[in-house]
Structure formats: C-alpha cells, structure tokens
C-alpha positions as CSV (number, residue, x, y, z in Angstrom):
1,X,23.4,77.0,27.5
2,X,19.8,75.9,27.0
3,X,17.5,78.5,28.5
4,X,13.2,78.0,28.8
5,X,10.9,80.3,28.4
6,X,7.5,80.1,29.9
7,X,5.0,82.6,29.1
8,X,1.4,82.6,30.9
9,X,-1.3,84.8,28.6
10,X,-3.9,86.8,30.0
11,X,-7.5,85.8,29.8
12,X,-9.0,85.7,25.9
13,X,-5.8,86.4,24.8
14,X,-6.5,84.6,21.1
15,X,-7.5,88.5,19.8
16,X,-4.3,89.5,20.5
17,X,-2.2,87.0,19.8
18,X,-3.4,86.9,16.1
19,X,-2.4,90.1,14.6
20,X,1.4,89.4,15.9
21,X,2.0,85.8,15.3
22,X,4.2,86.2,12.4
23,X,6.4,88.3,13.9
24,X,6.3,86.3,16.7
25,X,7.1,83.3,14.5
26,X,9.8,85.2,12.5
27,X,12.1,85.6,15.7
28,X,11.7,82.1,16.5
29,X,12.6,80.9,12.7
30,X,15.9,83.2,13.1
31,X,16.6,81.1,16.1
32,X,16.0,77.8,14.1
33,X,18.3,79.3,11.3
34,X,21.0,79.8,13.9
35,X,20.6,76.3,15.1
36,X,19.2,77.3,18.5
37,X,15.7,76.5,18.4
38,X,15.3,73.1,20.3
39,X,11.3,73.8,20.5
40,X,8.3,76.3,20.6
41,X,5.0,76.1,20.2
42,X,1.8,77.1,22.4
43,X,-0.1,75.7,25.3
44,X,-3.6,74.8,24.0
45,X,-6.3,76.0,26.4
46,X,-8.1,73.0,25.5
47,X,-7.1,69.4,25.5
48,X,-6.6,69.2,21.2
49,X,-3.8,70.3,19.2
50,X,-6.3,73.2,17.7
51,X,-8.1,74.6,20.2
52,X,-9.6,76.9,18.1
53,X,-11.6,79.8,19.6
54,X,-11.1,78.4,22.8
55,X,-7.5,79.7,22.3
56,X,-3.9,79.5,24.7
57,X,-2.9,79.5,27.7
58,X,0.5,80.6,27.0
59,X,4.4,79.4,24.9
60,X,6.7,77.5,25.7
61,X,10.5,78.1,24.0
62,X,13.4,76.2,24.7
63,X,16.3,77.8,23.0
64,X,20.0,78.0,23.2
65,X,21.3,81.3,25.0
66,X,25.2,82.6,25.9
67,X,23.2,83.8,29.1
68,X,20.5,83.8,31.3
69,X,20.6,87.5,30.7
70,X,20.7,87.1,27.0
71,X,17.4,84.7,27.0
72,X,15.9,87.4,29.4
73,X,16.2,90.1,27.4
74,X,15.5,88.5,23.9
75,X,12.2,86.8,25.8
76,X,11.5,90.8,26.6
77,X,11.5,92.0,22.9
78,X,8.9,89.1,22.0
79,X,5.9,91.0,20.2
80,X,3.5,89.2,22.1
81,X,5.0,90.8,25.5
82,X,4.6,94.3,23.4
83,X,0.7,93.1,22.4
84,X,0.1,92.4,25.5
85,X,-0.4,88.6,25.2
86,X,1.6,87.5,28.0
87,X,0.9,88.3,31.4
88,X,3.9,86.6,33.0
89,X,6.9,85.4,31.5
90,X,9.7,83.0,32.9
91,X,12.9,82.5,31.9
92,X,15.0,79.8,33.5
93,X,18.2,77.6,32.6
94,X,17.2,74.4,31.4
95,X,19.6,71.3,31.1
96,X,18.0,68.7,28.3
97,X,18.3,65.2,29.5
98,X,16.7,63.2,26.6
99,X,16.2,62.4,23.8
C-alpha cells in the first residue's frame, strides 16, 4: 500500500538540512530502485522552485510500504529526523487516485 509522509522542519532549518541531504537522498534513490518511490521532494518556503536561502518548510514522500508500521519506522530512520530537521513528521495511508 501507498503510504505519505509529511515532515514539517523547524524554523531556519536550511543549516541543517545541507550537511545530510545526500543521505537523505540515498534512502529515497533505494526506494526508486525498488520501484516504490511514486514522489519526494521538499516544500519550498517561498513561492519558487529554489527558494534559496529562504530555505523549506518541510518533504513530502509518497512511497509504497507492506505497512503503516513499516512506512513509520523507515520515516523514523530518515537522517533529517537524526539532524534534527524535522520537527514533526506524519505518516499516513494514501490511496492515489490519478494520474
């Protein structure tokens, strides 16, 4: 099942996210190799595709999951919940409708 994962960062989180993005990134290209990546990507503080220093306001991952335990606990071992990045994260089944 499809599973999304909402992250909210704390405030001027940019610092923090930076040193841990490619292991952040890495975990979400094995989940692409597997096949069950359907999207990531960030929540731009600003309203541009690069926000640059004004930074995120936190992710978005919609990913494939045997349970809503499973997407819990993989959301838990995210290095940006170990930097500190993200001061909330949700994870909840998600049924895709379209495309």
């Amino acid at each position: 099942m499809l599973y999304a994962i909402i992250s909210e960062d704390v405030v001027n989180s940019l610092e923090k996210r930076k040193p841990v993005r490619p292991d952040h990134i890495a975990r979400l290209q094995a989940l692409a190799d597997q096949g069950r990546l359907i999207l990531a990507g960030p929540h731009p503080k600003i309203d541009n595709e690069n926000p640059g220093d004004a930074g995120f306001s936190g992710s978005l991952i919609v990913a494939e999951f045997n349970s809503l335990a499973d997407a819990e606990h993989w959301a838990s071992l995210d290095p940006y919940v170990a930097a500190g990045v993200y001061e909330k994260v949700i994870v909840k089944p998600f049924k895709k409708v379209l495309p």
